[in-house]
GUTOR-826410 format. One record per residue (C-alpha): x, y, z; residue in one letter. Coordinates in steps of 0.1 Angstrom, whole numbers, plus 2048, in hexadecimal, padded with zeros to 3 digits. Example, Ala and Ser with C-alpha at 12.3 -4.5 7.8 and 13.67 -1.06 7.14 Angstrom:
<nodes>
87B7D384Ea8897F5847s
</nodes>
This chain:
<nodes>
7688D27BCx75C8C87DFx76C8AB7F1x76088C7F0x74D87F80Ex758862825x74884081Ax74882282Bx74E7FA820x7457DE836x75A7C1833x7577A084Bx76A781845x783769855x79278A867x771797874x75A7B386Dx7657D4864x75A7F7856x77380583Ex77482A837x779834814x7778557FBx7778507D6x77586C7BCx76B86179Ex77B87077Dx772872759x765854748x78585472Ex790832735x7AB83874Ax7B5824767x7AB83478Bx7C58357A3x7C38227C0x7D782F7E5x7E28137FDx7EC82081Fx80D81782Ex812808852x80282286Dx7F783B855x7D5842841x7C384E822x7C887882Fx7EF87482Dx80189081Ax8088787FCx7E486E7FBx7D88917FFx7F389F7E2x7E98827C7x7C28887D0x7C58A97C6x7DB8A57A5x7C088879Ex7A68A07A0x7B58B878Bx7BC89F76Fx79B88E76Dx7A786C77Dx794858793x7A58557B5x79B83D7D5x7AA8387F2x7A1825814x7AB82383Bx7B57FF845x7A47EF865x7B2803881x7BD82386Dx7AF843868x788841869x78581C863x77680487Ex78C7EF898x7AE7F08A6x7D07F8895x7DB7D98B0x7C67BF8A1x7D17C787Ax7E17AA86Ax7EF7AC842x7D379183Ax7B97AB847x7C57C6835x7C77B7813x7A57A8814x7987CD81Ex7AB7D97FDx7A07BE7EAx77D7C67F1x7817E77EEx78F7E57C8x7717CC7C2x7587D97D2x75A7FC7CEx76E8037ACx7627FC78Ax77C806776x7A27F976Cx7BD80778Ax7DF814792x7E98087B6x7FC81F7C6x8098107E5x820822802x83980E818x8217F0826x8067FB808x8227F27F2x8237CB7FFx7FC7CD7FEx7FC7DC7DAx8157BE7D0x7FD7A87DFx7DF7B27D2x7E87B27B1x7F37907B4x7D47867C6x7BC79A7A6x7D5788790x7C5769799x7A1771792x79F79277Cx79978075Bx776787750x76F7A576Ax7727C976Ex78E7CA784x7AF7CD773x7CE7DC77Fx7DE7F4762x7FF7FB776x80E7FE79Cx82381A7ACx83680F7CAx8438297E5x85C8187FBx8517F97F8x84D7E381Ax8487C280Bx84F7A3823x84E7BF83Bx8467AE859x86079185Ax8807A7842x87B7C9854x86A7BE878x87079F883x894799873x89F7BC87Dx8917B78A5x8AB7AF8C2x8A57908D9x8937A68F3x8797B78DBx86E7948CBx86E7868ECx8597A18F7x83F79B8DAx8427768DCx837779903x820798907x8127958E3x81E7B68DCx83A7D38D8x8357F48DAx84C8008BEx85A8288C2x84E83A8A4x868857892x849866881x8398788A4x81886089Cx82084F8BFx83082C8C1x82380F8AAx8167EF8B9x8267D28A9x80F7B08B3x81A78E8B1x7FB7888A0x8087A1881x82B78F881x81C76A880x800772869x81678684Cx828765849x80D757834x81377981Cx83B77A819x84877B7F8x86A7687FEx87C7617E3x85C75E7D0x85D76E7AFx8417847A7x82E782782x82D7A877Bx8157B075Cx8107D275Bx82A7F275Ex8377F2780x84B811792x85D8127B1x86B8327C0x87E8307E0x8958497F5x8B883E7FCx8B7853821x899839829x8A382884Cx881816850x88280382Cx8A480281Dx8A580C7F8x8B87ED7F3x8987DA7FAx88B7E47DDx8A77D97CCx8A07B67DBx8777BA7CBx8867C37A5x89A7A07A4x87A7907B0x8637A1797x85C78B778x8547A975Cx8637C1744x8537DF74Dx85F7E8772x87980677Cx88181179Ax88B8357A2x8A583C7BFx8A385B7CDx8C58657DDx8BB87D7FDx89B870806x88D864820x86D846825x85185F822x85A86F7FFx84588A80Ax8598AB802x84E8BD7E1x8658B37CCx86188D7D8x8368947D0x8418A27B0x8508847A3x83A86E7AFx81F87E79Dx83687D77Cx83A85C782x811854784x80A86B76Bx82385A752x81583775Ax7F084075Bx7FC84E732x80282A72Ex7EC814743x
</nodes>
């Protein structure tokens, strides 16, 4: 089978106009939900994971989309002026607009706070449509990211630095050059932050997480079980790994882990 060709979604609201970049393969009409990817902070819809589960959903005859946010990849504008509110109304429209059929979100690190978000936000208004979400696998989850893991964590100097200049220029550990943290991203994702919110939860919902992660610690996820109001949610801790849950072994049992929910979605 070929691969799919680059598509494009135009999106314009409150946070201005935008061309999103998308590929979708569409599976076999058996009812099953289609898996939808949801980037993490900095990265895009060519990572490894994306790549690994696009070709395992090829192989099993499941429909599989995934998007660049504004500023990533091959999407229009700048990773500087990104906000939280941007990117979920570009992944709301995307699931709307461009899917037909019942999903699995499948969010990475910051795509895990936008798949928690979204579902909340189709929770709201799904009754009577197409758009359903069958289950969510979370990866890391950055949830609350920008006040719990950025703004909490900073030093005087660095928040004084954003809080003047309107921007940091944060070193990056993953040799995809340092990532610009905006005041406009830190005072924005306050009207997203979970808190101590609990979240309604109404479909199966699985968290796996590396204990070696130093960019989200595994006990965060911890802290996003308590607030979770459902039966059906485990999370999986995986001892010597790391944030990316990239190796083999890590891909292998994320794919177990979609495989098993997508049984039951």
């Amino acid at each position: 089978m070929t691969e799919p060709q680059t598509q494009f979604l135009d999106v314009a609201d409150e946070h201005g106009a935008r061309r999103i970049a998308f590929l979708v393969e569409q599976g076999k009409e058996d009812g099953r939900a289609g898996l939808v990817w949801l980037q993490g902070f900095k990265s895009d819809m060519v990572s490894t994971k994306a790549t690994a589960l696009a070709a395992w959903a090829r192989s099993e005859g499941l429909t599989f989309a995934r998007f660049d946010s504004s500023g990533h990849g091959q999407s229009s504008g700048r990773f500087e002026d990104g906000t939280i509110g941007a990117w979920l109304a570009e992944a709301e429209a995307f699931v709307r607009h461009v899917l037909r059929c019942p999903v699995v979100l499948i969010g990475s690190s910051m795509g895990g706070w936008l798949a928690l978000l979204l579902m909340r936000v189709l929770g709201e208004a799904q009754r009577g449509t197409s758009v359903t979400v069958r289950g969510a696998v979370l990866i890391a989850p950055a949830w609350d990211m920008t006040e719990n893991l950025m703004w909490a964590r900073f030093p005087r100097e660095t928040r004084d630095e954003i809080l003047n200049n309107g921007v940091w220029y944060r070193p990056s550990a993953y040799g995809d050059g340092p990532y610009a943290i905006t005041r406009n991203l830190i005072e924005e994702g306050r009207h997203h932050l979970i808190g101590d919110a609990s979240i309604r939860v109404e479909c199966p919902l699985r968290i796996l997480h590396g204990m070696q992660d130093p960019d989200v610690p595994w006990r965060h996820s911890l802290d996003l079980v308590e607030r979770l109001d459902g039966g059906d949610v485990q999370l999986t801790l995986v001892k010597d790994a790391e944030h990316r849950l990239s190796r083999p072994q890590d891909l292998a049992l994320l794919i177990r882990t979609i495989s098993t929910l997508v049984g039951e979605a």
